[in-house]
C-alpha positions in Angstrom: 0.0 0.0 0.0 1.5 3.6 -0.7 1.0 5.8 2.3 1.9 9.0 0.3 0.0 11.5 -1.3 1.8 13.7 -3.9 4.7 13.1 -2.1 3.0 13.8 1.7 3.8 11.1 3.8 0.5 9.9 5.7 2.4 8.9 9.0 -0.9 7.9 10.9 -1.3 5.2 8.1 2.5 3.9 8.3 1.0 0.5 8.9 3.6 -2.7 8.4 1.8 -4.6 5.0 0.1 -7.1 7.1 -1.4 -4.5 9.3 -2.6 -2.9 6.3 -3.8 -5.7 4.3 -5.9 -7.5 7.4 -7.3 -3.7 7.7 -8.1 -3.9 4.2 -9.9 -7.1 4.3 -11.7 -7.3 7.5 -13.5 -3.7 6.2 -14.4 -5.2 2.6 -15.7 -8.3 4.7 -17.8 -5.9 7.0 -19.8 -4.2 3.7 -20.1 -7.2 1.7 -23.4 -8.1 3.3 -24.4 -4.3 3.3 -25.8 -5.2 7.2 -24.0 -1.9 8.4 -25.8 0.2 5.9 -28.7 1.7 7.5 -32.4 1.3 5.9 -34.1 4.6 4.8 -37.4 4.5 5.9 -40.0 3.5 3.8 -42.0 6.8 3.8 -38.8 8.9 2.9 -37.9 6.0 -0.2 -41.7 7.2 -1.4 -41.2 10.5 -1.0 -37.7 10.9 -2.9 -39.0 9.1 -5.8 -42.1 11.3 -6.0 -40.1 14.4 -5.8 -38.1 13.3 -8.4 -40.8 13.3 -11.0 -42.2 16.7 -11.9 -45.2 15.3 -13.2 -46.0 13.6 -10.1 -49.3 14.3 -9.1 -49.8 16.9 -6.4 -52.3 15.1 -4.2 -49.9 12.0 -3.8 -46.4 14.3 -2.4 -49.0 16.1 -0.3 -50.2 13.3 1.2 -47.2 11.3 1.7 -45.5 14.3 3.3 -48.6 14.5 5.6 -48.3 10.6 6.3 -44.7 12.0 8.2 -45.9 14.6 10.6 -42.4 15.2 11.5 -41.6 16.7 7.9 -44.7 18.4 7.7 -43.8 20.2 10.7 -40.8 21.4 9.1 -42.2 22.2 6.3 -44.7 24.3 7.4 -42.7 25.9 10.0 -40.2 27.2 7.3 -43.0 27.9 4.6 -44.2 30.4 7.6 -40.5 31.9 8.2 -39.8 35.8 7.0 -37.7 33.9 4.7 -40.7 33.2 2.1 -42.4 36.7 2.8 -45.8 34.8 3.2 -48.4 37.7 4.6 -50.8 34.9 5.6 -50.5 32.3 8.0 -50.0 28.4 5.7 -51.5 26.3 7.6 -51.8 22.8 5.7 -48.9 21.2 3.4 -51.8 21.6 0.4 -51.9 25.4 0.9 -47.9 25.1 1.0 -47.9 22.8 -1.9 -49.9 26.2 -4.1 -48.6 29.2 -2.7 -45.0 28.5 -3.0 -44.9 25.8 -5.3 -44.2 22.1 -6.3 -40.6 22.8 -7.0 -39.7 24.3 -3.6 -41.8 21.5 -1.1 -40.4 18.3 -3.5 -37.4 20.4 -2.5 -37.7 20.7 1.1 -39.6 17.2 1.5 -36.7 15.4 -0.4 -33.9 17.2 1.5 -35.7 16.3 5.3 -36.1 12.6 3.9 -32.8 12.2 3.5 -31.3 13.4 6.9 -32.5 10.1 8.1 -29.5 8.7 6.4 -26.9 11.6 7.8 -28.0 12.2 11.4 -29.3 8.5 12.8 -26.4 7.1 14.1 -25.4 5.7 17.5 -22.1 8.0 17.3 -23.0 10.8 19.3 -19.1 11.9 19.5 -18.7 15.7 18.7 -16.5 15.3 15.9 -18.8 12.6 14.1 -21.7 14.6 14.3 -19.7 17.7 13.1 -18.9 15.8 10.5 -22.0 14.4 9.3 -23.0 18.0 9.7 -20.7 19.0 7.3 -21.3 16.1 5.0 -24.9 17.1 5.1 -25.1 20.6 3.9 -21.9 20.3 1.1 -24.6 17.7 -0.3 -27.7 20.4 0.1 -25.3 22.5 -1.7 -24.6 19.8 -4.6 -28.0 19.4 -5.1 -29.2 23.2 -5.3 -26.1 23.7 -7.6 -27.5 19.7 -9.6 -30.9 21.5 -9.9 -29.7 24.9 -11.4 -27.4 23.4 -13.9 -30.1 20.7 -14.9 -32.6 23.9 -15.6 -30.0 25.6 -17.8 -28.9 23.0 -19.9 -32.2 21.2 -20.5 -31.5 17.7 -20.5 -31.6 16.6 -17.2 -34.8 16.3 -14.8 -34.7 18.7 -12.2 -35.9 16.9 -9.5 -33.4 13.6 -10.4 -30.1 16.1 -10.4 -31.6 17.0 -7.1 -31.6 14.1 -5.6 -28.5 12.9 -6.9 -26.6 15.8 -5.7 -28.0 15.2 -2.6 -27.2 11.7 -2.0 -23.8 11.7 -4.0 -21.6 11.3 -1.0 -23.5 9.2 0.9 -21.3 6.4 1.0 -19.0 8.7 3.2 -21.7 7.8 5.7 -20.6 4.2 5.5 -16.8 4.6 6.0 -17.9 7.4 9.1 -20.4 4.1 10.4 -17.4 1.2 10.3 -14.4 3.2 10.2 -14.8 6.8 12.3 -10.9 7.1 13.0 -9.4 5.6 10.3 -11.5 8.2 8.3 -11.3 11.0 9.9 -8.0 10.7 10.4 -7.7 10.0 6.5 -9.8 13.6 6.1 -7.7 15.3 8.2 -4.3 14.3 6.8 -5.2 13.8 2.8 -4.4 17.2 1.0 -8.0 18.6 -0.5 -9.5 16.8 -3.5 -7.7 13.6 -3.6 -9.3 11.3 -1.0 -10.6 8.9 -3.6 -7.4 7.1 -4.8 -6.5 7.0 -1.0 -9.5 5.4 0.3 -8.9 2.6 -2.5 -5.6 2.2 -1.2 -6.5 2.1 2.4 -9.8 0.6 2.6 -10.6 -1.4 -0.7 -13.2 0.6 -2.0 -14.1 4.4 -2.6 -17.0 6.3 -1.7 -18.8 6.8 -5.0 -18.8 2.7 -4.8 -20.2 2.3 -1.7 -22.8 5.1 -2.3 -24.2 3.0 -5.3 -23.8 0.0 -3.3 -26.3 2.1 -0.9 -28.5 3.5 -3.4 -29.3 -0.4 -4.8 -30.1 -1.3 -1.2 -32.9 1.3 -0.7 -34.4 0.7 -4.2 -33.4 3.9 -5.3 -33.7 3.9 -9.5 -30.5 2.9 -11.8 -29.9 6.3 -12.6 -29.5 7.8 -8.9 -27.2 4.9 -8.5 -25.0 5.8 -11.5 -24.9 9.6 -10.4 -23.6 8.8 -6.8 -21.1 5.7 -8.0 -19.5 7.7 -11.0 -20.1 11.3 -10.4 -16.1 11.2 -9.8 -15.3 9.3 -13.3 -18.3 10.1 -14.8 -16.8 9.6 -18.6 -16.5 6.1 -17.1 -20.5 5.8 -16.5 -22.3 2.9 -18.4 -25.5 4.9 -19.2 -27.0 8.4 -17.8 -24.2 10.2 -18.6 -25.7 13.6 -19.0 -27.0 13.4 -15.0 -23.6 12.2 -14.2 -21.6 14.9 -15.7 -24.6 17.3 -14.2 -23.5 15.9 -10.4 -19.8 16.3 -11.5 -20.4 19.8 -12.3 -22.6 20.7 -9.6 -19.9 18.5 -7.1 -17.0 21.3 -8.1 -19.0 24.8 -8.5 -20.9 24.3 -4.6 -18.1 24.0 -3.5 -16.2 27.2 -5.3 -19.0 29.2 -4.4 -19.2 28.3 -0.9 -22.9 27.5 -1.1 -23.2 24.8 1.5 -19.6 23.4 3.3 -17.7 21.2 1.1 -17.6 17.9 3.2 -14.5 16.4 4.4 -12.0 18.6 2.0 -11.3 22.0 2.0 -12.6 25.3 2.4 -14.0 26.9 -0.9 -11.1 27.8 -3.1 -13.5 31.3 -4.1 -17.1 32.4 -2.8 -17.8 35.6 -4.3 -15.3 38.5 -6.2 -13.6 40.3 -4.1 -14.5 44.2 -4.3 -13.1 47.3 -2.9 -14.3 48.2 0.5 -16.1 51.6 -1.1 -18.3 49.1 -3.7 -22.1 49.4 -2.4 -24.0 48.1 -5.1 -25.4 43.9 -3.3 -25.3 42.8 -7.4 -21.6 43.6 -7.8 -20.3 42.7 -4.6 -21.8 38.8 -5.3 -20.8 38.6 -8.7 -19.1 35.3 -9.1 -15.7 34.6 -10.3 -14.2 31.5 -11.0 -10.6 29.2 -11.3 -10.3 27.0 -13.9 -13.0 24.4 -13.9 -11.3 21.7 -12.4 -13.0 18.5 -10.6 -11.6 16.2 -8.4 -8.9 14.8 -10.3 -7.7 18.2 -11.6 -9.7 17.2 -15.0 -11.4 19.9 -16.9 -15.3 19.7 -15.4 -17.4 17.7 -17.8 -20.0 21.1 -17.9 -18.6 24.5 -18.6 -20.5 27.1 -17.9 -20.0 30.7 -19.4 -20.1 33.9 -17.0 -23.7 34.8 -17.4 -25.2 31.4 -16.7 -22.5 30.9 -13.9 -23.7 34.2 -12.2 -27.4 32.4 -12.8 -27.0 29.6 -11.8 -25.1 30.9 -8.4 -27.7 32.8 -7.5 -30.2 30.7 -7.7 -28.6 28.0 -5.9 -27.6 30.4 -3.1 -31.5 31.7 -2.7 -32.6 27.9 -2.8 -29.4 27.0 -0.3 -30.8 29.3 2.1 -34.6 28.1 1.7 -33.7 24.5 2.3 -31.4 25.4 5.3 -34.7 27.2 6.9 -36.7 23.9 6.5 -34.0 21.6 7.9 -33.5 24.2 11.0 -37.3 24.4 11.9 -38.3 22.5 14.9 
């Protein structure tokens, strides 16, 4: 096993070779039943597949949000927030559902469905949970950035980049549920953007693997699967390449514009153009401005987008960020 990164020794990992391999083994042997990956309840499996589908019929999300009184708290208690200007008091997920649209509750329902899967663990150590928080909203923030994108270049499903941006990580959960040091220790040693061809090396497998691994296991569809297990490679997926390269895209630009935290890697290389102090105007001071496109691997994204559309798209993801964030704060 090499315990160097770009020439960075990893001296936490300086294993001897049979440490290493029996570490390597005994992991695999731990997933290959897929025990240790937790069940997604069955209410939250109905609800992300109806909010994927625009077309779905209204009744059916409203009543399968009402069918979780938990969510439909939440959802009603941030439809009600300043943040959504309402001058009358929503009082029922239907009257949600019209006022402030489809698009926004599928949203907001989708997003509370899945932290099930981040934040019901047994691991109630500080750093885990700051993790999982941080795992949690970089996601939120791939999936407003997945929905934007899908929108502008018109061959994607909204709803289905959403859920695939938010779910894309996932199999981080795993590796945080059988492996909390060895992991966090990995995140805290690996230089940003290059955890993937170390967690091969240390563990077997990679976290786009074990998400689809995940996504098969909760009957989630073939296509959400491919999004979360290539959205790294995604030149490499079978099929669906066009959501792939959508997650890809959306993966690299949440991150450069700080909307949401980007997981276990590093701070946002840029938010938002830097301006002289005596700049006033709110439309200059947030416009956008970006490095070179680079993903994960220091590739070329698969998705360029020019100026205009980037400003659009960042925008839009920031006002949705900031929407979904209400809704997963409400109590």
């Amino acid at each position: 096993m090499n315990n160097s990164l770009n020439g960075s020794t990893l001296p936490w990992f300086d294993w001897s070779q049979t440490d290493q391999d029996r570490f390597r083994t005994e992991f695999l042997q731990k997933i290959e039943t897929l025990d240790s990956i937790k069940p997604i309840p069955t209410v939250a499996i109905r609800l992300l597949e109806a909010c994927r589908d625009q077309n779905e019929n209204i009744g059916e999300l409203v009543n399968l949000i009402e069918s979780d009184p938990a969510i439909a708290v939440r959802i009603l208690t941030a439809a009600n927030s300043p943040l959504f200007g309402q001058s009358r008091l929503i009082n029922s997920i239907q009257h949600a559902v019209v006022v402030l649209g489809f698009s926004v509750i599928s949203q907001m329902a989708s997003t509370l469905a899945t932290m099930t899967v981040f934040f019901e663990t047994e691991d109630n150590q500080p750093e885990m949970i700051d993790q999982r928080e941080r795992l949690f909203h970089h996601s939120i923030g791939c999936a407003v950035v997945a929905r934007s994108i899908a929108i502008v270049v018109d061959t994607v499903d909204p709803g289905e980049a959403y859920l695939a941006g938010a779910l894309h990580d996932v199999g981080k959960l795993v590796f945080f549920e059988l492996a909390p040091v060895e992991y966090q220790r990995l995140s805290t040693l690996s230089k940003p953007n290059i955890n993937i061809s170390v967690e091969h090396d240390i563990f077997g497998i990679t976290h786009p693997e074990l998400g689809q691994r995940c996504a098969e296991k909760w009957g989630l569809s073939d296509e959400i699967g491919m999004a979360i297990g290539f959205h790294h490679h995604p030149n490499e997926a079978p099929f669906c390449l066009e959501l792939v390269k959508v997650i890809e895209t959306a993966n690299y630009y949440s991150a450069t514009w700080g909307i949401g935290d980007h997981g276990l890697e590093s701070e946002p290389q840029v938010s938002v153009q830097d301006q002289p102090e005596n700049v006033t105007d709110s439309a200059a001071r947030n416009t956008v401005t970006l490095p070179a496109a680079l993903n994960d691997d220091g590739h070329q994204c698969s998705i360029l987008l020019d100026e205009s559309t980037q400003q659009i798209c960042f925008e839009k993801s920031r006002a949705d960020y900031e929407k979904i964030s209400t809704a997963c704060k409400s109590n």
